[in-house]
C-alpha positions in Angstrom: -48.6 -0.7 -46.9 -50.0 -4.1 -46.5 -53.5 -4.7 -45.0 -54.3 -8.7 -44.4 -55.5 -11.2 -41.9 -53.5 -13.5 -39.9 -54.5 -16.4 -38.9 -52.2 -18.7 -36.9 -51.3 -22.0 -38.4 -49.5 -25.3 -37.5 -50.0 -28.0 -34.9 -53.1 -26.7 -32.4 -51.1 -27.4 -29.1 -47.7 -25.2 -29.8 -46.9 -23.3 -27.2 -47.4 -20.1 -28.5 -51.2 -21.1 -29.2 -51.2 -22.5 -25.7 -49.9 -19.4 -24.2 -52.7 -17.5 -26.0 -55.5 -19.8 -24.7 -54.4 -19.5 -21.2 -54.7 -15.6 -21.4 -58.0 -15.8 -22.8 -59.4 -18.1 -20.0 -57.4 -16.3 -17.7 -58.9 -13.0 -18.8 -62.1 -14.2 -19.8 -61.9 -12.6 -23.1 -64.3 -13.5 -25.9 -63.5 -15.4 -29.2 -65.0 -13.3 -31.2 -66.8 -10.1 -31.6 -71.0 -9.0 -32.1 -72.2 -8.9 -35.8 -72.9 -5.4 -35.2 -69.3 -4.4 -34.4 -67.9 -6.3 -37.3 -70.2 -4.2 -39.7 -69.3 -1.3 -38.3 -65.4 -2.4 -38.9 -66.0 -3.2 -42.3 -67.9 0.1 -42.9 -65.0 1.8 -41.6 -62.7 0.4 -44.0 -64.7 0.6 -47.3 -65.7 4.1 -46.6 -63.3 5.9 -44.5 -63.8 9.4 -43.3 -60.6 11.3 -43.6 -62.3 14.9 -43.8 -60.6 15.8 -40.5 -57.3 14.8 -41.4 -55.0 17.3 -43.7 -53.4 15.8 -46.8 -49.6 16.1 -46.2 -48.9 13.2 -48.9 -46.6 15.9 -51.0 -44.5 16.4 -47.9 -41.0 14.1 -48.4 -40.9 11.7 -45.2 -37.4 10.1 -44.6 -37.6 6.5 -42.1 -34.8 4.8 -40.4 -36.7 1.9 -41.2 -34.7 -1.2 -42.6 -35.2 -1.1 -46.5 -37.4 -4.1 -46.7 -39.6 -2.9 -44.0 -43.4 -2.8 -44.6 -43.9 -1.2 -41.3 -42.7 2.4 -41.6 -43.5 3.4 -37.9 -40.2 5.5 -37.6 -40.6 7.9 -40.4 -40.2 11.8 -39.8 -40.5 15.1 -41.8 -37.6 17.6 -41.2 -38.6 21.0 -42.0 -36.3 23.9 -41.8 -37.5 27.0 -39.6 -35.3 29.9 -39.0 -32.0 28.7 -37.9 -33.4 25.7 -36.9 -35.6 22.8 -37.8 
């Protein structure tokens, strides 16, 4: 799957960036984030720790995902069991 950044381009007052502004200010959200968190996040993704999670990449997965999707968030493993599944 496809890991990247977005940024948000084209003419600065559009309304979409506009809308976004207003909910900062209205939420007094920050811009950005402290240097500590960021080096955490980018510890995280260089060096993941996946000891806790079971390997079940020989299991077949089927989605109902359009084919050209890149974001397979309905995919599911049928398994028979008894009569059932």
């Amino acid at each position: 799957m496809p890991r990247r950044h977005l940024r948000m381009t084209g003419a600065a007052d559009c309304s979409l960036g506009a809308a976004l502004r207003a909910l900062r200010t209205e939420l007094d959200l920050p811009t950005g984030f402290p240097d500590r968190a960021m080096a955490e996040a980018e510890e995280a993704v260089r060096a993941p720790d996946l000891s806790a999670h079971e390997d079940a990449t020989d299991l077949p997965f089927l989605t109902v995902d359009p084919p050209a999707s890149t974001d397979l968030d309905q995919a599911m493993h049928l398994e028979r069991r008894g009569r059932g599944y």
